[in-house]
C-alpha positions in Angstrom: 0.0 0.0 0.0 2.9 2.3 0.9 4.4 1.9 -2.4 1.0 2.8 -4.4 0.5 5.8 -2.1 3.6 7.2 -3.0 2.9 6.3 -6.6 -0.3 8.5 -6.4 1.6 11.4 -4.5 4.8 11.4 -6.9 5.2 14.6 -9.2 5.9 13.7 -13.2 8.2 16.3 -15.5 5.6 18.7 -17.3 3.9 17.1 -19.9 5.9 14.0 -19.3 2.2 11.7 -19.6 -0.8 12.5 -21.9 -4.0 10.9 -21.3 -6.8 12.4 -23.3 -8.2 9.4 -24.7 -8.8 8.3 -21.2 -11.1 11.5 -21.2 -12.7 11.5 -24.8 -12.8 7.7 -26.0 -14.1 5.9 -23.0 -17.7 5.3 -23.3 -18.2 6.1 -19.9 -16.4 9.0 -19.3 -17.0 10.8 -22.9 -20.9 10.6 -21.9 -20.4 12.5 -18.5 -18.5 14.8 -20.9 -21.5 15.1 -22.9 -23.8 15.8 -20.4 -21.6 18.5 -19.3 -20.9 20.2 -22.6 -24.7 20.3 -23.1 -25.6 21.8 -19.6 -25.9 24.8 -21.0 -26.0 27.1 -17.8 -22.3 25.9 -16.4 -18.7 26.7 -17.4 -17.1 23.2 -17.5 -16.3 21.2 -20.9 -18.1 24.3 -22.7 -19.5 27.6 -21.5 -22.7 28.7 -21.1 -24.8 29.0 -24.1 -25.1 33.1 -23.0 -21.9 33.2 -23.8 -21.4 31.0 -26.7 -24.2 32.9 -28.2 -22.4 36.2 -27.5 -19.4 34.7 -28.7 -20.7 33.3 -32.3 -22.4 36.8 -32.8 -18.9 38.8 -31.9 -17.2 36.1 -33.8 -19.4 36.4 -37.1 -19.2 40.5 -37.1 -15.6 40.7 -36.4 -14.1 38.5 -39.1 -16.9 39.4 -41.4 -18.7 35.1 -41.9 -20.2 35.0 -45.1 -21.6 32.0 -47.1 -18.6 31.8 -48.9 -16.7 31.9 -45.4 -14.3 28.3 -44.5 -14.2 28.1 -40.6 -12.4 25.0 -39.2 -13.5 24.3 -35.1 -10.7 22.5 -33.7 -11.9 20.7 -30.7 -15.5 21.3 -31.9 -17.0 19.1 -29.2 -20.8 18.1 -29.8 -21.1 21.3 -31.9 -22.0 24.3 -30.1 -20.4 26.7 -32.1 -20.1 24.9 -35.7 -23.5 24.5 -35.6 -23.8 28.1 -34.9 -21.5 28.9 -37.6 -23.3 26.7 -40.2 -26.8 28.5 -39.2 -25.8 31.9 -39.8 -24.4 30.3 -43.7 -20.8 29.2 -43.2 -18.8 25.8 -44.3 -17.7 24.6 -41.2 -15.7 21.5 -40.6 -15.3 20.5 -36.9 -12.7 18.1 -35.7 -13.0 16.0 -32.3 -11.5 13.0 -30.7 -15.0 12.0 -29.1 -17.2 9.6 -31.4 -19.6 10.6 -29.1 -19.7 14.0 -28.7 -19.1 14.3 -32.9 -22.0 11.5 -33.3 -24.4 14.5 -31.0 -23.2 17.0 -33.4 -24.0 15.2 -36.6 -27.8 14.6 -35.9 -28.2 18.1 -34.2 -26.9 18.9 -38.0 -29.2 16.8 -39.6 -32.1 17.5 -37.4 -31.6 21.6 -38.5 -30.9 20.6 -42.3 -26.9 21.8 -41.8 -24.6 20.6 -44.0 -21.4 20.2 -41.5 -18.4 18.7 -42.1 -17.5 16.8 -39.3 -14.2 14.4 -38.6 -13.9 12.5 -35.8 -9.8 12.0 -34.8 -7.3 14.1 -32.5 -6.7 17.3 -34.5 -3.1 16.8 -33.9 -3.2 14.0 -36.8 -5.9 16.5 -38.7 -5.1 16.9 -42.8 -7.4 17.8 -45.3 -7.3 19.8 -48.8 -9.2 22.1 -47.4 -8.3 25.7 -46.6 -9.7 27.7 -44.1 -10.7 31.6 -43.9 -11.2 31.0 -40.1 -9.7 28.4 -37.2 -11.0 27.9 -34.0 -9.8 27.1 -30.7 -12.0 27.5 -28.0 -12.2 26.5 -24.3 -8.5 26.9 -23.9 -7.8 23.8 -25.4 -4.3 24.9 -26.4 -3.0 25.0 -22.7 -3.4 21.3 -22.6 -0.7 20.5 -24.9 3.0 19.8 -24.4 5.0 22.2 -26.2 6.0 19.6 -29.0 1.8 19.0 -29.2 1.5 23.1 -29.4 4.2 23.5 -32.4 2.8 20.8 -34.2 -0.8 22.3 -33.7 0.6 25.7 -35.3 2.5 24.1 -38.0 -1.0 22.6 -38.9 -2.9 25.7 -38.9 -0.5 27.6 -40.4 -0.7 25.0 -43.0 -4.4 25.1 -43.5 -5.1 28.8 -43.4 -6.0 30.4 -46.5 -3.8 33.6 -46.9 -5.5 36.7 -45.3 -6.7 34.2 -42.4 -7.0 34.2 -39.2 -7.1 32.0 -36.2 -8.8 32.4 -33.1 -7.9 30.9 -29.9 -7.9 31.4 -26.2 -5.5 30.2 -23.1 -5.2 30.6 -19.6 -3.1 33.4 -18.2 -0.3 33.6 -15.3 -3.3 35.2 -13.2 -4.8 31.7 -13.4 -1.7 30.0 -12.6 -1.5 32.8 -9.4 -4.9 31.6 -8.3 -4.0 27.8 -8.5 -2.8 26.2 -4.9 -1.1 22.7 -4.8 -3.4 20.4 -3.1 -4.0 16.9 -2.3 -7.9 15.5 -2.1 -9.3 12.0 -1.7 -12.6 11.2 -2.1 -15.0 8.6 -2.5 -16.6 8.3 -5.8 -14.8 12.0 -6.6 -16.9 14.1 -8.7 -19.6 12.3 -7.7 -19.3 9.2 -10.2 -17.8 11.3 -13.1 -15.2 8.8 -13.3 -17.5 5.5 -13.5 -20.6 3.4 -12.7 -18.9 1.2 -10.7 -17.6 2.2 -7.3 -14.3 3.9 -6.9 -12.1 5.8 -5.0 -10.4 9.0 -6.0 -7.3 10.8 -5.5 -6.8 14.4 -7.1 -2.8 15.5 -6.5 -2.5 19.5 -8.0 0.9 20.7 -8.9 2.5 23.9 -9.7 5.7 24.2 -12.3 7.0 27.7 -11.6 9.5 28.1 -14.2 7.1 26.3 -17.0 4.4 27.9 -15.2 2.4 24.6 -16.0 -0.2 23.1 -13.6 -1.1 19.4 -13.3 -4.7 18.0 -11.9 -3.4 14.4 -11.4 -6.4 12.1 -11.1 -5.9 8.5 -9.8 -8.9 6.3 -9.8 -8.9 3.6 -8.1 -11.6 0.5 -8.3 -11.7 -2.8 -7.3 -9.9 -4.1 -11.1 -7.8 -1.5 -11.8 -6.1 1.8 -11.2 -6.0 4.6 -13.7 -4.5 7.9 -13.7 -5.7 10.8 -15.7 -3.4 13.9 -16.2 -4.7 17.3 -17.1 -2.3 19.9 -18.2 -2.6 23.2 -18.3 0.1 25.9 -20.0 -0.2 29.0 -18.7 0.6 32.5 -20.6 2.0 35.8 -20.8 0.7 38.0 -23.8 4.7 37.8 -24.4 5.0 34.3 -23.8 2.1 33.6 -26.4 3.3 35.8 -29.3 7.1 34.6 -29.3 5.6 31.2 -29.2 3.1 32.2 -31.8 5.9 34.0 -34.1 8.3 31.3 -33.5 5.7 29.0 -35.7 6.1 31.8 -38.6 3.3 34.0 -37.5 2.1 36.7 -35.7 -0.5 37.5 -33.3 -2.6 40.8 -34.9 -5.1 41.2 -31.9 -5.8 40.2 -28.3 -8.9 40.5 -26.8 -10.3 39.5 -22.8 -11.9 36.3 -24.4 -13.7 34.8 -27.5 -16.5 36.9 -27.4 -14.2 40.3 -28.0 -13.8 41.8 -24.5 -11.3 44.2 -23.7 -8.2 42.7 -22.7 -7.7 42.5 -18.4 -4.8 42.1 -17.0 -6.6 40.5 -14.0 -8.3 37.9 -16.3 -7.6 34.5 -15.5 -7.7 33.9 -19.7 -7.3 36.3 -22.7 -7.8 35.3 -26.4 -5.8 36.1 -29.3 -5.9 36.4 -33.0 -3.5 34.8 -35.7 -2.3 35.8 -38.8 0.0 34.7 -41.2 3.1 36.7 -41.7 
């Protein structure tokens, strides 16, 4: 028991596991994810549809969505905002790991008559012919890459913008990572059977990189089988941090705003969103 225990407790390098099919391609798990991207009143896998609908509306005005306008969603989910996209005339294509959340997405687009384009795979292995006016990434998806994962994920954008694009993204700031504590939790049935129907015990270790200004929720759940250990990263940014990242990948960030939905940038946000352009 000891040795497990200090298995649970022990600190990894940053990035040094990824685990996201443990969150989007287990059939358990990716429907609690469901359920809580479609709660539309709560912040968690997506924000509230207040929002989202503020967002889609700042989002169409600012870069101008026409019929003839390509927009890629990267992370696209069960399709809160493609479907938006495609209602108000875009071509949208939106990429996701989750069969099920994608599977949601393409009968919400059949049952309103949308013609979506939607691929199920991790967008890091996304290629296509297609060229975009517009790319998406939303819910600060970004931060949860390695920095390899995050170069590659530019390369690919950069690759699939049409010249004159622009990308859209958000990530968390250093006043997130100021607001994060290191912690250690146990609980039974933590989250309150987010993790499985059968019963379980869970373990929740936080840590805090300060010079990679990284933080780690390290899940362990144990049942009565097995023992699995989910690891959520989360970069956190600088404007200046983000932009030599950003021009590093051969382009340049033309605009940051508070969020997606074209706030004023705030130094004392715990996110900011920037756009993308090509050099």
């Amino acid at each position: 028991m000891f040795k497990e225990l200090e298995e649970i407790n022990s600190r990894p390098e940053p990035f040094q596991f990824y685990t996201a099919d443990a969150l989007w391609t287990d059939e358990y798990i990716s429907k609690q994810m469901l359920q809580y991207h479609l709660n539309e009143s709560v912040d968690a896998a997506s924000r509230n549809k207040e929002f989202i609908d503020k967002s889609v509306n700042w989002i169409a005005s600012h870069f101008s969505v026409k019929s003839d306008t390509h927009i890629a969603d990267f992370g696209c989910g069960p399709g809160l905002y493609t479907t938006r996209l495609a209602s108000i005339g875009a071509t949208v294509t939106g990429i996701d790991f989750s069969q099920r959340s994608i599977q949601h997405a393409e009968t919400v687009a059949a049952q309103n008559a949308l013609s979506i384009s939607y691929r199920h795979q991790n967008y890091l292995e996304f290629e296509s012919d297609s060229r975009f006016d517009l790319i998406i990434m939303i819910m600060c998806d970004f931060c949860a890459l390695s920095p390899e994962q995050r170069k590659r994920m530019l390369g690919k954008f950069r690759k699939h913008l049409k010249p004159g694009g622009s990308i859209l993204l958000d990530v968390y700031s250093l006043n997130y990572f100021n607001q994060r504590e290191e912690e250690a939790q146990y609980e039974d049935d933590l989250l309150g059977g987010f993790w499985s129907g059968a019963k379980y015990y869970g373990f929740l270790n936080t840590f805090k990189y300060e010079e990679e200004k990284v933080v780690l929720d390290k899940y362990t759940i144990v049942e009565k089988n097995r023992i699995r250990t989910v690891y959520n990263w989360l970069q956190n940014f600088t404007k200046e941090s983000l932009c030599e990242e950003i021009e590093a990948a051969g382009m340049e960030v033309s605009e940051i705003f508070g969020d997606v939905a074209g706030s004023p940038f705030n130094t004392d946000s715990p996110e900011f969103a920037v756009v993308i352009s090509n050099k």
